[in-house]
N, C-alpha and C positions, 0 to 999 in steps of 0.2 A: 967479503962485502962486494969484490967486484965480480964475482958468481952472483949472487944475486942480483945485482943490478940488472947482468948481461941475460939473468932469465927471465926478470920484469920489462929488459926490451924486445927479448925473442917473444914473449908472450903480449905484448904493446902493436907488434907485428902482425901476428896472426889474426889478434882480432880485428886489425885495420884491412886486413887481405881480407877475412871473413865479411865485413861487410861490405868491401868494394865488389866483392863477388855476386852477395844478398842481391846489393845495389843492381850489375849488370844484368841479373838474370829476374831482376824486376822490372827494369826500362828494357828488353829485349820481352817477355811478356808480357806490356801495354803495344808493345811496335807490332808483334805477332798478331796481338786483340784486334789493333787498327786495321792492319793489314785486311786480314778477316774482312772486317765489318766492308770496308773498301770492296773487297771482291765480291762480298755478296751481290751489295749495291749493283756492280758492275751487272754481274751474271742478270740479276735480274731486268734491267734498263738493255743490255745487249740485244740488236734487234740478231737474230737467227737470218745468216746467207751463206749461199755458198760459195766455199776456196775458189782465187782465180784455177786454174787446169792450164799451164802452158803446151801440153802434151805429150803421145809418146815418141819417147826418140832411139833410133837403135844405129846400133854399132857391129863393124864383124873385128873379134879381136882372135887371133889367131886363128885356131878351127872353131871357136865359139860364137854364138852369134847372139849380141847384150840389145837387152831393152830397158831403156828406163821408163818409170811411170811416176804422170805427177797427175793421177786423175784413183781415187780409189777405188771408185764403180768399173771402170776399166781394167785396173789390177785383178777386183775379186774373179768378174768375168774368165780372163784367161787363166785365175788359178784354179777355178772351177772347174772350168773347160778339162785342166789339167787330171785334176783328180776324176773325173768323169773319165779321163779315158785310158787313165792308169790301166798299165796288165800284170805289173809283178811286184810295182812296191810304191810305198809313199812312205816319208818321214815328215814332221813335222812338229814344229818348236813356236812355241808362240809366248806372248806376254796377256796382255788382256783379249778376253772372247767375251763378248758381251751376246745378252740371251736376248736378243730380238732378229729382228728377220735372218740380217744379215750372218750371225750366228749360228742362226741354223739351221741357215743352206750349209754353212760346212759340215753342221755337225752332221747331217743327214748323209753328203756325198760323201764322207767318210765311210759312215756305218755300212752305205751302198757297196762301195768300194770294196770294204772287210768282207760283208756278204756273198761276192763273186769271187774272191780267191785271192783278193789284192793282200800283199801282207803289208798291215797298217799299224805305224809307232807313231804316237802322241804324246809330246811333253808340253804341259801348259802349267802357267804359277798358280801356286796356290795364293800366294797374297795379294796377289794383282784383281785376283778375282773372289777374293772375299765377301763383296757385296753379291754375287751372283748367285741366288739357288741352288746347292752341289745337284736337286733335281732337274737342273738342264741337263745335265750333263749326263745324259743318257748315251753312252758308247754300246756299238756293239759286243757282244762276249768276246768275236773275233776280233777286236780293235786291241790291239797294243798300246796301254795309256801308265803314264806317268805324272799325277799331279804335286809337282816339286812342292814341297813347304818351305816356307819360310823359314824355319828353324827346324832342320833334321837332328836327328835322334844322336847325333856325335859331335852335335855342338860342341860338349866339352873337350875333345880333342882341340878342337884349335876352330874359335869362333868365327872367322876369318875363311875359314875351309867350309865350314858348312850354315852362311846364312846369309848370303847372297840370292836375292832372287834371280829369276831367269829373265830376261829380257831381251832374249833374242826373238827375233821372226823370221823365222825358215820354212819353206817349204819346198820338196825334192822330191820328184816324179820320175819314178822310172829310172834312176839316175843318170835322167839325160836331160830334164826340165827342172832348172832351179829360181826361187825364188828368196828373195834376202831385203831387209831396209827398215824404215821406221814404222811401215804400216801395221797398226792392230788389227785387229776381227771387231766391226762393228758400223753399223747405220751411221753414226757420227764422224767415223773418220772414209767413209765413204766419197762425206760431200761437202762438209760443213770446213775439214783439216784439210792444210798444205803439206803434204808429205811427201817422200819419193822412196822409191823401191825399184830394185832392179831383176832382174827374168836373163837368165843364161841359159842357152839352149848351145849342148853338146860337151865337150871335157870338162871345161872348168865345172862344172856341177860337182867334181869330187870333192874339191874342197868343202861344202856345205854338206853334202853327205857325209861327210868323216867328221867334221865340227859335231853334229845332231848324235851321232853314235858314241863318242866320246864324253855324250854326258848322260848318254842312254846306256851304257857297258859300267861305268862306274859301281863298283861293289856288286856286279850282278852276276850271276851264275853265267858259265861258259854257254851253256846250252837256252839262256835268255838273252842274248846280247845280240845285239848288231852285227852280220857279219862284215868280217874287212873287206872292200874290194882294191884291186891296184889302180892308180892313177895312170893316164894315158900319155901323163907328160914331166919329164922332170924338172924341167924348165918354162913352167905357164907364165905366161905374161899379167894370168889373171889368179892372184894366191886371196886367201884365208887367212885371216886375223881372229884365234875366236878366243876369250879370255874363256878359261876354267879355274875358277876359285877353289873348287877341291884339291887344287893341285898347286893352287897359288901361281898361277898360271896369268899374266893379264900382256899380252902382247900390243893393243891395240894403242895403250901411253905410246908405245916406241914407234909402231908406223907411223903415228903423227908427229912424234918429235924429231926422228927422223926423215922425212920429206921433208918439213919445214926446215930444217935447216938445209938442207940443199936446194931450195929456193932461191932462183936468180933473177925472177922475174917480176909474178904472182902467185898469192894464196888469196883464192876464194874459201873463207866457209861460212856454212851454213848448219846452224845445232840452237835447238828450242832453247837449252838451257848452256848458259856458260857461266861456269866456275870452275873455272883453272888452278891448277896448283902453279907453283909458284915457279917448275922449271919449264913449260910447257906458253905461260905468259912471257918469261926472258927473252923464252926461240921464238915469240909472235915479235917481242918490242925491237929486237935484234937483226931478225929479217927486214923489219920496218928503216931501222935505222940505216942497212946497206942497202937502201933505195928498192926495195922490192917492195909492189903495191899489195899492202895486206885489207883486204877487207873481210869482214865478220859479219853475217846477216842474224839474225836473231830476232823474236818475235814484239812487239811494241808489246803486246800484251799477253803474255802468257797463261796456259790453266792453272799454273801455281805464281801465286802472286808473290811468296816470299822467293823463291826461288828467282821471278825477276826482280825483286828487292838486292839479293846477296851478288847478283851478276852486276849491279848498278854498280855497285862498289869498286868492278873493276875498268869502268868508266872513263873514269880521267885520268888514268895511265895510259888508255889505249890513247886516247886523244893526244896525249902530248907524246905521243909515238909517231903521232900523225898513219896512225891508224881509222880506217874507215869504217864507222859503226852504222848498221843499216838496220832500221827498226820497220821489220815485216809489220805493215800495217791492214791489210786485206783480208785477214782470216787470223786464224792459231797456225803457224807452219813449226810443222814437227819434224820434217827432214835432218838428218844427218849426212851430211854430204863435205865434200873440199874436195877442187881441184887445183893442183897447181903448175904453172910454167905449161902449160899445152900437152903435159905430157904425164901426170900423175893424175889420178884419182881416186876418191874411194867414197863407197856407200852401203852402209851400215846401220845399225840398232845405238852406238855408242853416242852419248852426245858428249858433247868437251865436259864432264864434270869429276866431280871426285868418284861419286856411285858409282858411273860407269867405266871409267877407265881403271878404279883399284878396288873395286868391290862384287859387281855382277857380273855375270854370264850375260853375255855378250859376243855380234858377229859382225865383221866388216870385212867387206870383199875391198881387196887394193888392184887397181888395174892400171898397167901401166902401158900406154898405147893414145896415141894422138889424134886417134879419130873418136875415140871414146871421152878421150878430155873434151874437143870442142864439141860434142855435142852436150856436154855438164855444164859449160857455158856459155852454152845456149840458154840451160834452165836456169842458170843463174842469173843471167841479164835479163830473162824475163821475171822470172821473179823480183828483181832489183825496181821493176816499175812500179811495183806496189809498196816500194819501200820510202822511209824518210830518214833522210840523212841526218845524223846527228852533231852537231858543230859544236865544237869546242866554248864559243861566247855562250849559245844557249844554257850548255848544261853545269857551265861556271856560276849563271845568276839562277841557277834551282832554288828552291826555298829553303832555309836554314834546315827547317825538319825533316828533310830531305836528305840534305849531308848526315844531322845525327842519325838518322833509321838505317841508314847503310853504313854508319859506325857502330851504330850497337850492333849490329849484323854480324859482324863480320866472323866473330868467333864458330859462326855455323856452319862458313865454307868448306870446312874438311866433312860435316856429316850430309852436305845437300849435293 
């Protein structure tokens, strides 16, 4: 008798879990519908302008010599420039190429490029760019091209190893002209996005050259791969962070959890999307707590609406960190950046989220050097004027449906 009882309450159980589940993943698709509908509205009412541009700024860090750009008509310019005058090699990694102008001026001074003797490798996503016509993408016979899929053919090895998109944005000239950061290939993020990317001219470039080959050599015959070159320094001031999923490979979690906590001073960052795991939030509320001034710039309004929905949620933890939450209000700013204490930096493809730090292919240069910090925040305190600061009172009297939308959310932070 008390077997069956015990299996009329294991089974009392489950159907009670069965529908609390029903339940959440009904009120989590009305919140997703809304959301929608909210952003369409938005998209459409948005009047069209373009990103502040604080400028470029450069830095000499060892024998290297770093430019940052916060203008992307300025960026494409001197990568063009670069590839125009390429004489023995280009590599390049990218995320979304979108098929209008801007597009394809690269595609073209590429094909250029291959046509004169350049030897030219191209890795671009396939799912980033699914909306696009594979008929853009006209490469020359001489171009070296690799359009990663989203789901390779060894999935079932180990899903994890093979279905990460790529996300990185590299480009490497000669390898002596590098290029690395949040910026896409396209007309939109020209003018309209806040982004930043950074341009090294001389050694450091090897790191970005070796990152690009490392996902260009993967499973590929000796005599199709990348060749190695040696690096010029064993000791650069300026290294390479670049996650490889096929190898389970994600180093970029660590150089931010690691800087942050040796933080005595400040951390600035700056990342479109934040959702944090849970040990990367401790080392921001804990830096916080031993008087170091953390701030977080992030966008008022993002191109993914749920996405700043599941980051709201981690709102009023920061705040009662007395953490400073700064809502980019100017534009969409897509940069990935942090500086901390005058004397760390880094900029990259990675934003603070779960995808990027334990899922995709991904690049972030860490430079550690004091002339290259204060000119990052430079950019940061300009970009800080187009911000609004978020205060604790306001975002305590939010509207009730507000708290539930970022609690039924919440289950979604490990897949956004």
């Amino acid at each position: 008798m008390h077997v069956v009882m015990e299996i009329r309450h294991r089974r009392m159980l489950l159907k009670a879990a069965g529908a609390g589940a029903a339940a959440l993943v009904g009120a989590q698709a009305a919140v997703i519908a809304s959301l929608a509908g909210l952003d369409w509205w938005k998209h459409r009412n948005r009047k069209v302008r373009d990103a502040p541009r604080p400028g470029t700024f450069t830095a000499q860090v060892q024998d290297s010599e770093l430019s940052i750009y916060t203008s992307g008509e300025a960026l494409y310019e001197d990568q063009l420039k670069a590839i125009d005058g390429a004489q023995t090699s280009i590599h390049m990694e990218t995320f979304i190429w979108k098929n209008d102008e801007v597009g394809q001026r690269f595609l073209d001074a590429l094909n250029a490029a291959a046509e004169r003797g350049v030897a030219v490798f191209v890795i671009y996503d396939g799912f980033a760019n699914l909306v696009i016509p594979n008929s853009f993408y006209r490469f020359s016979d001489k171009v070296n091209v690799f359009r990663m899929p989203a789901v390779r053919r060894k999935w079932w090895r180990g899903p994890l190893r093979y279905t990460g998109v790529n996300h990185s944005k590299i480009l490497v000239v000669d390898d002596n002209i590098g290029f690395v950061g949040g910026y896409n290939i396209g007309s939109l993020y020209a003018s309209q996005w806040r982004d930043t990317h950074v341009r090294e001219v001389g050694p450091a470039v090897w790191g970005l050259r070796n990152s690009i080959a490392q996902v260009w050599n993967e499973d590929r015959h000796p005599r199709e791969q990348i060749e190695w070159v040696p690096p010029q320094n064993w000791d650069p001031e300026v290294r390479v962070a670049a996650n490889l999923p096929v190898q389970l490979v994600y180093p970029i979690r660590y150089l931010y959890m690691s800087a942050i906590e040796r933080a005595t001073d400040h951390i600035w960052i700056t990342t479109p999307y934040f959702i944090p795991d849970q040990q990367i939030l401790d080392a921001l509320v804990d830096a916080s707590k031993r008087g170091v001034d953390v701030r977080v710039m992030v966008p008022k309004d993002s191109n993914h609406i749920l996405a700043d929905w599941v980051s709201r949620g981690f709102y009023g933890q920061l705040l009662d960190a007395d953490i400073t939450i700064l809502l980019y209000a100017a534009a969409m700013i897509h940069a990935k950046t942090a500086t901390i204490d005058g004397e760390w930096s880094t900029v990259g493809t990675a934003n603070i989220d779960r995808l990027s730090l334990s899922f995709n292919y991904e690049t972030n240069v860490e430079i550690v050097d004091p002339d290259f910090a204060a000119e990052m925040e430079k950019v940061f305190e300009a970009d800080s004027e187009h911000c609004e600061i978020l205060s604790s009172p306001r975002w305590r009297d939010r509207h009730p449906m507000a708290r539930f939308a970022e609690t039924v959310l919440i289950p979604l932070r490990p897949i956004l």
